[in-house]
C-alpha positions in Angstrom: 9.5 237.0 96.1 12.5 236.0 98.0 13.7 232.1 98.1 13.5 232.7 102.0 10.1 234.1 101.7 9.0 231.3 99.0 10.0 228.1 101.6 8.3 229.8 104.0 5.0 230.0 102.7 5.3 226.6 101.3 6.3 225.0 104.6 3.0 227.2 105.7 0.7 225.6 103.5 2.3 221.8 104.0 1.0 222.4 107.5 -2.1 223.8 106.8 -2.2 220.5 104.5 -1.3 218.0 106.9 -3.8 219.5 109.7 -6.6 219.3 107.0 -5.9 215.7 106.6 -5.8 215.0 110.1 -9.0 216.8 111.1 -10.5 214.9 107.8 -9.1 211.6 109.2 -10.8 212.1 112.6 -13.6 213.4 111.4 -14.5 210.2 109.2 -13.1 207.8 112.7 -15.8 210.1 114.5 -18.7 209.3 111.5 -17.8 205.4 112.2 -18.6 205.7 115.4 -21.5 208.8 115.2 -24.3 206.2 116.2 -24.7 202.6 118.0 -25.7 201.1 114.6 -22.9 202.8 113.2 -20.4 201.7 115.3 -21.4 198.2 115.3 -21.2 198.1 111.9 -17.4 199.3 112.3 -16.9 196.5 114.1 -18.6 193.5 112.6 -18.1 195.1 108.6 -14.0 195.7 108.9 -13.8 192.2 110.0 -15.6 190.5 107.6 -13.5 188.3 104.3 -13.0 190.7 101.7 -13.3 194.3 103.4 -10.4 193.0 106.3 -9.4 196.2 107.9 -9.0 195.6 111.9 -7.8 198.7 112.7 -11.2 200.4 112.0 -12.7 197.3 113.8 -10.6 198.1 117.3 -11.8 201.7 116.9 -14.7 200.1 119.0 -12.1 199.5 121.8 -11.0 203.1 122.3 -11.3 203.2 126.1 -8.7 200.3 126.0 -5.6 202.1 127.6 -3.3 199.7 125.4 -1.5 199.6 122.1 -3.8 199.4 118.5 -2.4 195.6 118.8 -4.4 194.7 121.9 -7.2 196.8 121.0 -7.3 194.5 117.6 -6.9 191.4 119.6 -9.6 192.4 121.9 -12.2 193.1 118.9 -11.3 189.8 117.2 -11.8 187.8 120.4 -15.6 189.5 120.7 -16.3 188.7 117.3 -14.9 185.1 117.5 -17.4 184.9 121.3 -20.6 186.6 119.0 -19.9 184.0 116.0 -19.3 180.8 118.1 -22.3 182.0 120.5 -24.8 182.6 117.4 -25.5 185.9 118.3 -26.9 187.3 115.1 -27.1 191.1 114.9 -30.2 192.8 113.5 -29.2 195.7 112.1 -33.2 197.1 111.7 -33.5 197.1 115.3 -30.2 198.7 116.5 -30.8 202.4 117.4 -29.1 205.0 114.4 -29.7 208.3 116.7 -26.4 210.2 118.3 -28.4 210.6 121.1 -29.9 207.1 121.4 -30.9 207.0 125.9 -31.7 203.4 127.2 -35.3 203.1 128.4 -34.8 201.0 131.3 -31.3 202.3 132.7 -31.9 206.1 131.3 -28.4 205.9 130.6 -26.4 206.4 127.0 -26.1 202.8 126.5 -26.9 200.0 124.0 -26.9 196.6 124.9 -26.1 194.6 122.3 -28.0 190.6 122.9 -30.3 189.8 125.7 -28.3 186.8 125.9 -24.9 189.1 126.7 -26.0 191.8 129.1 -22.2 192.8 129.9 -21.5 193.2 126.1 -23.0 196.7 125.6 -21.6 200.2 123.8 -21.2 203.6 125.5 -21.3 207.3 124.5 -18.0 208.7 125.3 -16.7 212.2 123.8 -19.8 211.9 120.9 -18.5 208.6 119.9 -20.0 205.3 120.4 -17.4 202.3 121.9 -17.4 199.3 123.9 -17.7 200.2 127.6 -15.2 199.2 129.8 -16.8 196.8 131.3 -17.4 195.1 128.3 -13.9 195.3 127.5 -12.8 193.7 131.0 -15.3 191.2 130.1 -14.2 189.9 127.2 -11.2 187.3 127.8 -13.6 185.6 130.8 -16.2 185.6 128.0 -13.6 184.6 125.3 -11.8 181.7 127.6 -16.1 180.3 128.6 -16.7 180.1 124.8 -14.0 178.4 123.7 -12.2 175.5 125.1 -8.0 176.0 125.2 -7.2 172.6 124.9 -9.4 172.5 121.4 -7.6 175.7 120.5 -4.4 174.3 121.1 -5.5 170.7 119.3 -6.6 172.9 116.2 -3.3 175.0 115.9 -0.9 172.0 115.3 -3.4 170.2 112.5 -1.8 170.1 109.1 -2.8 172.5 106.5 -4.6 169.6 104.6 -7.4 169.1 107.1 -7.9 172.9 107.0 -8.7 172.8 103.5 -12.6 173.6 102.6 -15.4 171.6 101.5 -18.8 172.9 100.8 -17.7 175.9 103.4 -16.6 173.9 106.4 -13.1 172.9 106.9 -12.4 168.7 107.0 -10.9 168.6 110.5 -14.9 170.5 111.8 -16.4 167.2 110.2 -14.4 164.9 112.1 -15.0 167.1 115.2 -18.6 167.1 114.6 -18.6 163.5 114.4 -16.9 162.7 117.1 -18.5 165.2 119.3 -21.9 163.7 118.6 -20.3 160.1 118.9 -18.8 161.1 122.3 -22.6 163.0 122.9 -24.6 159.7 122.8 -21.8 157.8 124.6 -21.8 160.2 127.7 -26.0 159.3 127.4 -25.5 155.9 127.4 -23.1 156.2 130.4 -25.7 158.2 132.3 -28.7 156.2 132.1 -26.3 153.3 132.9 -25.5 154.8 136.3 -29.8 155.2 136.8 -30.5 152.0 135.9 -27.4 150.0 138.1 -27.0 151.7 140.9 -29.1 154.3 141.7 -32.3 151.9 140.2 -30.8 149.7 142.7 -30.8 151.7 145.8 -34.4 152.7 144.9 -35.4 149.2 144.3 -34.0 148.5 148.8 -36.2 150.8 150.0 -40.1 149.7 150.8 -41.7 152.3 148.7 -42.8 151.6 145.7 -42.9 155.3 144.0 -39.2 155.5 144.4 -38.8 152.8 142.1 -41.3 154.3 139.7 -39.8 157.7 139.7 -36.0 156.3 138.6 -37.8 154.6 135.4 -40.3 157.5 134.7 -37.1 160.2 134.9 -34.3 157.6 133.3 -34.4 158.3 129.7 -35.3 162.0 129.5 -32.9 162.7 132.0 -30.4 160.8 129.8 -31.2 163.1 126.3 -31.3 166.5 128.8 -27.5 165.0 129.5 -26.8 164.7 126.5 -28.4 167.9 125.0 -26.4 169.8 127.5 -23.6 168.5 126.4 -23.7 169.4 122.9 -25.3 172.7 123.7 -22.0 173.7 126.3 -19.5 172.9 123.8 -20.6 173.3 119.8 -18.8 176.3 120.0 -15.5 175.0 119.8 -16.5 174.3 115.9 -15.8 178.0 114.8 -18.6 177.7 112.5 -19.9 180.1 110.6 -22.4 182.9 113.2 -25.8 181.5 111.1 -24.8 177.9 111.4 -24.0 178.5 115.3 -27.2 180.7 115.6 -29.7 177.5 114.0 -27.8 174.8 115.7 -28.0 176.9 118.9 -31.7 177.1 118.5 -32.0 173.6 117.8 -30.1 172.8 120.9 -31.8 174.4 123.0 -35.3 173.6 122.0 -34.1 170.0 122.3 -33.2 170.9 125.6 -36.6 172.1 126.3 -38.3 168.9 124.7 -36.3 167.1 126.7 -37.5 169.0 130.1 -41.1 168.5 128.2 -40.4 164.7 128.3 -39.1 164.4 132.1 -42.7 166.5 133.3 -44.3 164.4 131.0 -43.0 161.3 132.7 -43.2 162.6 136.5 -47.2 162.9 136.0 -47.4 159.7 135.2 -45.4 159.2 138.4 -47.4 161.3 140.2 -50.8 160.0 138.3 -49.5 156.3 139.6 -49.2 157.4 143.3 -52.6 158.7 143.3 -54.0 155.8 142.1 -52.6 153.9 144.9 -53.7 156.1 147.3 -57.4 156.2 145.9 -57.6 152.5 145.6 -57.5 152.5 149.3 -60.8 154.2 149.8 -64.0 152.6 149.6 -65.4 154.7 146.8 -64.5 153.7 143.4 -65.4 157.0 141.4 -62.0 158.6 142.8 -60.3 156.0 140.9 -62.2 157.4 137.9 -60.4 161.3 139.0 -56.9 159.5 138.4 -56.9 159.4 135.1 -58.5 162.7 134.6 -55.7 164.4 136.8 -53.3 162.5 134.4 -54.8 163.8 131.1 -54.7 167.3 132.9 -51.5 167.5 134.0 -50.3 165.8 130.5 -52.1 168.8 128.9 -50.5 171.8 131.2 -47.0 170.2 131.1 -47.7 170.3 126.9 -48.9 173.6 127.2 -46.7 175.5 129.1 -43.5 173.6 127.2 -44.8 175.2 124.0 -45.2 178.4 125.3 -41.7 178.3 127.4 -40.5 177.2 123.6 -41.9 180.4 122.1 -40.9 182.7 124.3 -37.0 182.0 124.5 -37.0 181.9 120.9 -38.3 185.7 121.1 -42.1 185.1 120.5 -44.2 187.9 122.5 -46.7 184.8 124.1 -48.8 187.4 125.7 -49.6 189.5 123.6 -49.7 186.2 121.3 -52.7 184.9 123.8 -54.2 188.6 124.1 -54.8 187.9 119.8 -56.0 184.7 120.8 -58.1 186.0 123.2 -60.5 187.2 120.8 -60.5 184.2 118.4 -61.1 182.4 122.0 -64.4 184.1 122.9 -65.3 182.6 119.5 -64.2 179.1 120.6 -65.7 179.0 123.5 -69.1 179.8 122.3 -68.7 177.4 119.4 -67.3 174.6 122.1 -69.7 175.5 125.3 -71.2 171.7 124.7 -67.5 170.6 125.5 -67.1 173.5 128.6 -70.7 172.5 129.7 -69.2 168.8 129.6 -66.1 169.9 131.2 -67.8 171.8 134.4 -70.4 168.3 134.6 -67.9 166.1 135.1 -66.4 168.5 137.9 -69.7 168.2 139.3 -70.4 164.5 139.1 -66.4 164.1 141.1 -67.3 166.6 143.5 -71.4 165.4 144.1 -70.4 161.8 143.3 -74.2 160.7 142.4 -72.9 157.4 142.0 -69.8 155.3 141.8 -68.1 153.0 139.3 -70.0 149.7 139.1 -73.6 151.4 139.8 -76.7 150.2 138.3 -78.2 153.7 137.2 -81.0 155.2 135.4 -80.0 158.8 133.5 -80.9 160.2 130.5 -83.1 157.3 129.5 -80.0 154.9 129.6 -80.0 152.4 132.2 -76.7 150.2 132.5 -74.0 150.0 135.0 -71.0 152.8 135.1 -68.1 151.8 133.7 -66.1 155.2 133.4 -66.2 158.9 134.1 -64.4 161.0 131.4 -63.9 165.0 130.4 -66.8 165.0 128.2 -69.2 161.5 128.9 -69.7 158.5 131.1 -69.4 155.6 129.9 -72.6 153.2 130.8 -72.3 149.4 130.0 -76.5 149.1 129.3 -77.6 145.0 130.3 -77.6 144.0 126.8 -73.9 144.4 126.5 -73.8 148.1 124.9 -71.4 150.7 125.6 -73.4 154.5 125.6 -71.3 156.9 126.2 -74.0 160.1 128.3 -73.0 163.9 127.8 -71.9 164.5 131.6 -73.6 167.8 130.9 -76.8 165.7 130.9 -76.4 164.0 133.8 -75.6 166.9 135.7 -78.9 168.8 134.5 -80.9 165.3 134.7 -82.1 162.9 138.0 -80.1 160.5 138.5 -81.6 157.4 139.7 -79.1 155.3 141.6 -80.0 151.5 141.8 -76.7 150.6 143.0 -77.1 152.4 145.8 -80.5 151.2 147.3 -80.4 149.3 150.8 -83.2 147.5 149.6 -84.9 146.5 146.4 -88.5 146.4 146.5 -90.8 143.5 144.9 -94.3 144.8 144.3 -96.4 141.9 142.5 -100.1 141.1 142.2 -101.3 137.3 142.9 -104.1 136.6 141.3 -106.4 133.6 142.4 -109.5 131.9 141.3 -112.9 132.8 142.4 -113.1 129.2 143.5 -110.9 130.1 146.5 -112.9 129.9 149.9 -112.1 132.5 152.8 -110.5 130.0 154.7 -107.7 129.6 151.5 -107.6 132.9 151.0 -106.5 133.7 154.8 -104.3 130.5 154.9 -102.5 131.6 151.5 -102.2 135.4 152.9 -100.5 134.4 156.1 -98.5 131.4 154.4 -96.5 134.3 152.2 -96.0 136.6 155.3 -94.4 133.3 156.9 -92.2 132.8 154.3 -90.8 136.5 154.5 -90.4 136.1 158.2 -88.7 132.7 157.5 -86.1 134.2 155.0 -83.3 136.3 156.0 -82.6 138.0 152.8 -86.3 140.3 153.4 -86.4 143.1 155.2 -88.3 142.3 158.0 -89.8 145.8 160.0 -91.6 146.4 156.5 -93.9 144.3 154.2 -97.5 144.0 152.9 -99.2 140.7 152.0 -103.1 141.2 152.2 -106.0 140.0 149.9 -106.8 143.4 147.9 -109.3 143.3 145.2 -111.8 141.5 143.3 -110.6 141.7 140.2 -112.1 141.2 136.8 -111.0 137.3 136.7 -109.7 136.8 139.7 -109.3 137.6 143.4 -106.2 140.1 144.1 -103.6 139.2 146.7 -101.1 142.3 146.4 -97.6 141.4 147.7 -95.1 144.1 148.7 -91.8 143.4 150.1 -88.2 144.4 150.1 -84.8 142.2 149.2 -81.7 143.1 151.1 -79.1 141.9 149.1 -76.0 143.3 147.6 -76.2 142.9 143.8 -79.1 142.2 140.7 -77.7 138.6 140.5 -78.9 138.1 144.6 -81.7 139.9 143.8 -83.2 137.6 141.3 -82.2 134.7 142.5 -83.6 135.2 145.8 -86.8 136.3 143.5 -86.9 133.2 142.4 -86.5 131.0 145.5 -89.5 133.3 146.8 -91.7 131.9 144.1 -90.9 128.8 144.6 -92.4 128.9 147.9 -95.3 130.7 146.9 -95.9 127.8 144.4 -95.7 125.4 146.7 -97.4 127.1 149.5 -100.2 127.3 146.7 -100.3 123.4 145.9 -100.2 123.4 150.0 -103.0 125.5 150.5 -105.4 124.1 147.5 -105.8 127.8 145.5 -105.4 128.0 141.9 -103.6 131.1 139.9 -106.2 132.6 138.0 -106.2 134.0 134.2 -108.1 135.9 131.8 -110.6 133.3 130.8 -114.4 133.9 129.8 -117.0 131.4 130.8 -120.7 131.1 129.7 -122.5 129.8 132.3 -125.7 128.3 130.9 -128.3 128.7 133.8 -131.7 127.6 131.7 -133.0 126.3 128.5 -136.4 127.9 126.6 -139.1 128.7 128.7 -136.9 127.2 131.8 -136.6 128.8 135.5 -133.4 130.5 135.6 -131.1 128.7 137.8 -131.6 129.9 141.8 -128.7 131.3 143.3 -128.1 130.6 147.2 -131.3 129.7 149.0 -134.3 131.8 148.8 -135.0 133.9 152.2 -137.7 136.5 153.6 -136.9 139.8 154.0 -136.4 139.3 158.1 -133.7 136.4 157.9 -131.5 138.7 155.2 -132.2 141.9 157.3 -130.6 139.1 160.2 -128.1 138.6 158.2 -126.7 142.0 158.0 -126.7 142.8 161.2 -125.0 139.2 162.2 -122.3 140.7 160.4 -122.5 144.4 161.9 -121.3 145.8 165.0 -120.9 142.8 168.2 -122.8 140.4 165.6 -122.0 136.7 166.1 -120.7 136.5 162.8 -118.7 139.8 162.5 -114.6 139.7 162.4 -112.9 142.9 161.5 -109.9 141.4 162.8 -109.6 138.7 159.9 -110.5 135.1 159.5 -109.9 133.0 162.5 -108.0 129.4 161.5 -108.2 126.6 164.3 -105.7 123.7 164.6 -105.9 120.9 167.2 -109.2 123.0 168.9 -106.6 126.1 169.1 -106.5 129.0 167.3 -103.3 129.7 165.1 -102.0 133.5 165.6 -99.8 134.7 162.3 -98.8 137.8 163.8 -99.9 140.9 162.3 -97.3 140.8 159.4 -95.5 143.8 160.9 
């Protein structure tokens, strides 16, 4: 072989040599970027301490038209946004198929973070790279994220407060310090404003709520400031991404608390404003819905804070209540008491059987209404006890209002001796209708007074009348003055009160007579008798007994 022919086929196989290597180097750049998890492990692994290699990182910025120096500067600027940002990446969930398609957009296309939608990689020429959107994106992205005065502030520090401790550098503790410090001071500044000027703008006005609402929203509104704060610039720490990703969880469930708080407040507000507008209406038992409304909308504004909470931290909350769902039916049977409770106390607002203050009779409790709750009523009984009545039961039970009455009735039975003559007995009968007339606490279109039974020991004058008075403390006393009369009308009149008694009457000794009662007549004078008393007879008056004074008869009325 010739020396000519010799160069030649070495110079051959150089090139065959050099084209392997190239098609060898390519093909391990295309393997780095075969697949979305792939290529976002290019990015994030070649920039990591201890495997530095950026120049496999900016293979992600391909569609860059630039030198490999911006592409670099470009892929450290998205890491430094995805650290400072907290923006952990999963690796589990990203997609490891060349042909990965997006479900929503049906487009080859991976977004990286919910929290980032412009931040996304792109199948171009079987290789997976930032889009160029992204890449437009990220200096607007990179100049948000970090501030350029804090940049510049951190460039000229000495290299001794960039020394580490315990993996943070010392010049990030004195930031952290004095970015809490200035935190609370910016807080303090804030509900200063509230509370001198604005509190004082509120306090000119003539409403009252206005006032109410500056207090109620003054100090949550001052820890949302101050959460805000803290939350729009902890990324200026460059922190580690899993220090930035709790402390930007913290932040903004704090956030969230403190929205939690300010709802929590404005019911309270709104609680208060009802209660002035209820106290304006004649019923009390709306007063009694106030605090219920409060309670509820305390509960809801908990409720839906906790499940706001879950779900931005990436909790699935319905198909976390469809779980509970099941578990619920079980609750609810083992709480129906409480529901049946619940849906009584509905009824009881919306039926409003009585009002706070009534006398009523439920359940076998008897007391006056103190409060209306979820669950029970509260009943204040009349010898000072507290019984607290399933509202359930009162719902399915009569409810016997006493507070309500118009009148309160007085049915008593006067008993007098048998010694009492007819002409007492009318005179006593009459005398109590008199005293109703004269008294302008009785109704006075209805009452009964008449002479009703011989009874066992006594003659039976029944007494039915009605009270109109407001209260129980009227009602007795006015009982009482009413007796009073009768007793006196009584001494008046010359009856007795009768009482059980026994008496033996001894009518004969031995082989005496027995004692004659009345005097003895024929047959003919009592057959006279009876019909003196009959129909026309000169001794008959259906009508009652007549009483004469000064020659002239005295008419009492028909006590109607």
């Amino acid at each position: 072989m010739s020396l000519k022919r010799f160069f030649a086929s070495g110079f051959i196989s150089l090139l065959f040599l050099l084209s392997g290597s190239v098609l060898a180097f390519q093909n391990a750049q295309s393997e780095l970027l075969s697949t979305p998890k792939k290529s976002l492990h290019t990015f994030l692994h070649w920039q990591q301490t201890g495997h530095l290699d950026l120049g496999k990182a900016a293979l992600t910025m391909k569609l860059l038209e630039g030198t490999e120096e911006e592409r670099i500067e470009l892929a450290t600027e998205l890491k430094k946004v995805l650290d400072a940002r907290g923006l952990l990446v999963e690796y589990e969930a990203v997609p490891n198929t060349r042909n990965y398609v997006d479900s929503l957009s049906g487009l080859q296309q991976y977004i990286l973070f919910d929290e980032l939608p412009e931040v996304y990689l792109t199948k171009t020429n079987n290789e997976w790279v930032f889009s160029k959107a992204t890449i437009e994106q990220i200096p607007e992205l990179y100049r948000d994220t970090f501030s350029s005065l804090v940049e510049a502030v951190v460039g000229e520090l000495p290299e001794s407060l960039k020394k580490d401790w315990f993996g943070i550098q010392i010049w990030q503790y004195i930031a952290i310090f004095c970015w809490l410090l200035l935190g609370l001071i910016f807080r303090k500044i804030f509900e200063f404003i509230l509370e001198n000027y604005i509190h004082k703008l509120a306090k000119k006005t003539k409403f009252t709520w206005d006032d109410d609402l500056i207090d109620g929203i003054d100090k949550p509104s001052g820890f949302i400031f101050m959460m805000f704060f803290w939350l729009a610039t902890f990324t200026n720490f460059q922190l580690s991404v899993t220090v930035n990703h709790y402390l930007s969880l913290i932040l903004e469930i704090a956030v969230s608390v403190g929205f939690i708080w300010l709802f929590y407040n404005l019911s309270d507000v709104f609680s208060k404003y009802l209660g002035v507008l209820t106290s304006k209406t004649e019923t009390k038992l709306d007063d009694q819905l106030v605090p219920l409304i409060r309670k509820t909308l305390r509960f809801f504004v908990l409720l839906m804070g906790v499940i706001l909470i879950l779900q931005n931290n990436g909790y699935n909350v319905a198909s976390l209540i469809a779980g509970l769902g099941i578990g619920g039916l079980a609750v609810a049977l083992a709480a129906r008491d409480t529901l049946a409770n619940f849906f009584g106390s509905i009824t009881i607002f919306v039926d409003k059987p009585f009002r706070i203050g009534d006398w009523i009779k439920v359940a076998g409790v008897e007391g006056t209404v103190e409060e209306v709750g979820f669950r029970s009523t509260r009943i204040r009984t009349f010898y000072n006890s507290l019984v607290s009545v399933p509202n359930s039961n009162i719902s399915n039970n009569e409810v016997d209002n006493l507070g309500l009455r118009e009148y309160r009735r007085l049915l008593t039975t006067l008993n007098l001796t048998y010694s009492t003559s007819p002409e007492q007995m009318e005179a006593f009968v009459e005398g109590i209708k008199a005293i109703v007339k004269s008294n302008p606490h009785f109704r006075q279109d209805f009452y009964e007074v008449h002479f009703n039974a011989f009874g066992a020991h006594s003659l039976d004058v029944m007494v039915y009348v009605f009270f109109k008075v407001p209260d129980w403390s009227t009602e007795l006393q006015q009982k009482h003055n009413f007796f009073l009369e009768v007793l006196k009308l009584a001494k008046e009149v010359g009856v007795e009160f009768a009482f059980p008694t026994q008496t033996l009457h001894v009518d004969s000794f031995h082989k005496d007579e027995p004692r004659q009662v009345g005097e003895p007549k024929t047959e003919e004078e009592l057959a006279a008798s009876v019909t003196e008393y009959g129909p026309n007879g000169s001794k008959s008056n259906p009508d009652g007994l007549r009483i004469f004074k000064d020659g002239k008869e005295v008419d009492f009325g028909s006590g109607k």
